[in-house]
N, C-alpha and C positions, 0 to 999 in steps of 0.2 A: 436450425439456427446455429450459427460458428460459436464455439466456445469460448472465443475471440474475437474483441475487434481492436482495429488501431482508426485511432481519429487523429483528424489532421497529418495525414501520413506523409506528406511536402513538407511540413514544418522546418525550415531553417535555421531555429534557435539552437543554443548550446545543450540544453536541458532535453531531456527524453524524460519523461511520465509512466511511471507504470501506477498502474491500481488494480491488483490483487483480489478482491474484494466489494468491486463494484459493484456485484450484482446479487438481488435475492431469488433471481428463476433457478427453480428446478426442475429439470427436463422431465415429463410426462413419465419418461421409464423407469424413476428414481421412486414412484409412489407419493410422493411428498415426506419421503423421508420417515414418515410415520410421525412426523411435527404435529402437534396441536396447532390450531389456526391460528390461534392467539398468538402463537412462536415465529410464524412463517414469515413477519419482517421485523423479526426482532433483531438484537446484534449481534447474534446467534449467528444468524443466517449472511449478513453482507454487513458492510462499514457505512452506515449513514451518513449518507452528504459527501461520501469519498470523491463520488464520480462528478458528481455536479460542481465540487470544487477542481477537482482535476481538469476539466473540460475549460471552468475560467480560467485558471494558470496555463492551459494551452493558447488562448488565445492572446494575454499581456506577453510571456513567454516565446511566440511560434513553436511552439514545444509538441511532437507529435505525443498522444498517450496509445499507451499500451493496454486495453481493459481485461480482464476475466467476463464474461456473460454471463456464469453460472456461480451457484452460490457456493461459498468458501466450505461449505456441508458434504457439499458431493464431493470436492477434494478443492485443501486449502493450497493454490497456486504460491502461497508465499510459506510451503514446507516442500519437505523431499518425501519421496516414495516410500522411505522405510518409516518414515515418522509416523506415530502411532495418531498424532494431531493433523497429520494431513486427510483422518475422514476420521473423524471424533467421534466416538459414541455416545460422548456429552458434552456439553458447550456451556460452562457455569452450571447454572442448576438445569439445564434442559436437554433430554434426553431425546439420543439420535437414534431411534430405535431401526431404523430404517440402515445404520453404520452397524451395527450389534450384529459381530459372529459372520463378516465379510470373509471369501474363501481368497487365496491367495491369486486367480483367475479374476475375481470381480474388482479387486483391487488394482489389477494389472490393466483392464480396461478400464478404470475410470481414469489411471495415468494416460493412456493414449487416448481419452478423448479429451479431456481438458487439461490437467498438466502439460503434456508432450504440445499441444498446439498454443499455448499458450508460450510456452518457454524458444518454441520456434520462430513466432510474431515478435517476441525481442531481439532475439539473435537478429534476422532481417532486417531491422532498427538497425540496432546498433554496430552490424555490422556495416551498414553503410555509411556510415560519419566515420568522425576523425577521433585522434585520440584525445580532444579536451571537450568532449562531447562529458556532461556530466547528468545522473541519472538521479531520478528522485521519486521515491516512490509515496503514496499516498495513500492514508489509515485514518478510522476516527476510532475511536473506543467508549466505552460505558461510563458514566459518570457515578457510576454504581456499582458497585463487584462485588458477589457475593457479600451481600448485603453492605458494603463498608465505601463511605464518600470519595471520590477522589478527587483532591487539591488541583491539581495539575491540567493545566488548560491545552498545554501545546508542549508536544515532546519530539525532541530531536535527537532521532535516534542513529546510532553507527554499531559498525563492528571495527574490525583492525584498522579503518582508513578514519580517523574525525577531520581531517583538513576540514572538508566543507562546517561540518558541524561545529568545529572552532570557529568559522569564520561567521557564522549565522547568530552563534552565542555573542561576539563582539556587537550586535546592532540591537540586542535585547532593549536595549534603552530608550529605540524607537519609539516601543510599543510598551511601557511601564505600568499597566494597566495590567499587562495581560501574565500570568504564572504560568515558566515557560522551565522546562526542564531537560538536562540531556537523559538520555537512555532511563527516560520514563513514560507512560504507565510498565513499560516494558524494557527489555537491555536483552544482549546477544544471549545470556545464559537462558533466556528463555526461549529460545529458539527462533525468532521472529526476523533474523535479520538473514533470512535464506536467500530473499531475492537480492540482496546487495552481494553474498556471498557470490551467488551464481553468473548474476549478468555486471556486477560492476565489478569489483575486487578483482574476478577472475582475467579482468581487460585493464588492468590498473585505474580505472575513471574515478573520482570524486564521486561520492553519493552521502546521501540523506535518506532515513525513512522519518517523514511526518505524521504523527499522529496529534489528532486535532480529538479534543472534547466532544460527543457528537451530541449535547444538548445548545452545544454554542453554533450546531448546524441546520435548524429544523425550520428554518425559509431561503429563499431567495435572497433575501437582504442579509440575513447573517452569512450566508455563504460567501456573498462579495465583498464581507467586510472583512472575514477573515483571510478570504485572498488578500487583497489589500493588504490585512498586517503579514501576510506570508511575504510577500512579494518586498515588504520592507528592510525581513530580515535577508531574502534568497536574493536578491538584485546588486544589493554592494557586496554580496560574500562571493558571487558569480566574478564580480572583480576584479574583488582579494586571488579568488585563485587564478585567473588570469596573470593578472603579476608575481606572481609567487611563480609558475608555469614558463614565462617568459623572462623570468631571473635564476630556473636551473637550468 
């Protein structure tokens, strides 16, 4: 199976999708990682309801997405090679025993099998658009962290570029219901903002990484509803930078 796929690869929209962390397969060769069962779709392993929202935002959008196949365990596509978190030996409390004592050959092939083809499925995106072509990528997170609640429904995260993320924060009003934060559960210092680093920043594009609550993801109906409130804040900010774009 491709460690990669791209949906809606035609898409004609401004927007490009990636998701990182779509997926909880791990390929037959990896052992399971040495995961308890009980662990094997936890959030550990992939971003719940990432993909199944990514897929509605491609189709309101025409937005082609970018996905991962394999889970964020065998190596996390939204870090770099040297990073000790792109094949964790723990992930919160759960133990990747199956990452434990990787020789620097083992680590090198799991960059060419997922990393390397994944990072190459965007490049072929995105290098075929234009430059106001803007990239957004797509996360949910634990409602729970080591043992401790989290407030924060929906975070909108950047590194060096917030244009977009300014202009998503202006329509918060939309949706007043929902506790909406920037560069949170997470911010650049904690290393998570690699694939904006990589494929937007390094092309100058406007970008976003969304992370959504993933208890506010766990049907069908809540996922279309939280497209919906996405699409409230990302459709007039799509605008905003439009005009902003064609007045420099």
């Amino acid at each position: 199976m491709n460690p990669v796929e791209i949906l809606n690869a035609n898409g004609v929209g401004r927007v490009v999708l990636l998701c990182e962390h779509a997926s909880h397969r791990i390929p037959p060769e990896y052992g399971g990682l040495g995961l308890a069962e009980a662990d094997r779709q936890s959030h550990a392993v992939w971003d719940p309801g990432a993909r199944a929202l990514s897929v509605l935002l491609s189709k309101t959008l025409d937005a082609p997405v970018v996905a991962s196949t394999v889970s964020r365990l065998v190596y996390d596509c939204n870090r770099p090679p040297e990073a000790a978190s792109a094949m964790p030996e723990k992930s919160e409390l759960i133990e990747v025993s199956g990452n434990i004592g990787l020789s620097a050959q083992d680590r090198a092939a799991r960059v060419a099998a997922v990393y390397e083809p994944f990072c190459q499925a965007v490049s072929q995106v995105l290098d075929q658009r234009g430059p106001d072509t803007i990239v957004v990528t797509i996360h949910s997170f634990t409602p729970i962290y080591y043992g401790q609640p989290r407030e924060v429904e929906l975070g909108l995260l950047h590194d060096e570029d917030s244009r977009l993320v300014d202009a998503m924060l202006d329509q918060v009003g939309r949706i007043p219901h929902r506790k909406i934060e920037r560069n949170e559960p997470y911010g650049p210092g904690d290393g998570v903002t690699h694939s904006l680093r990589l494929h937007a920043l390094s092309r100058g594009l406007a970008n976003v990484m969304i992370e959504v609550r993933n208890d506010l993801m766990r049907s069908d109906e809540q996922v279309a509803a939280i497209a919906k409130e996405i699409l409230a804040l990302l459709e007039p900010a799509l605008n905003e930078i439009a005009i902003m774009e064609d007045e420099s």
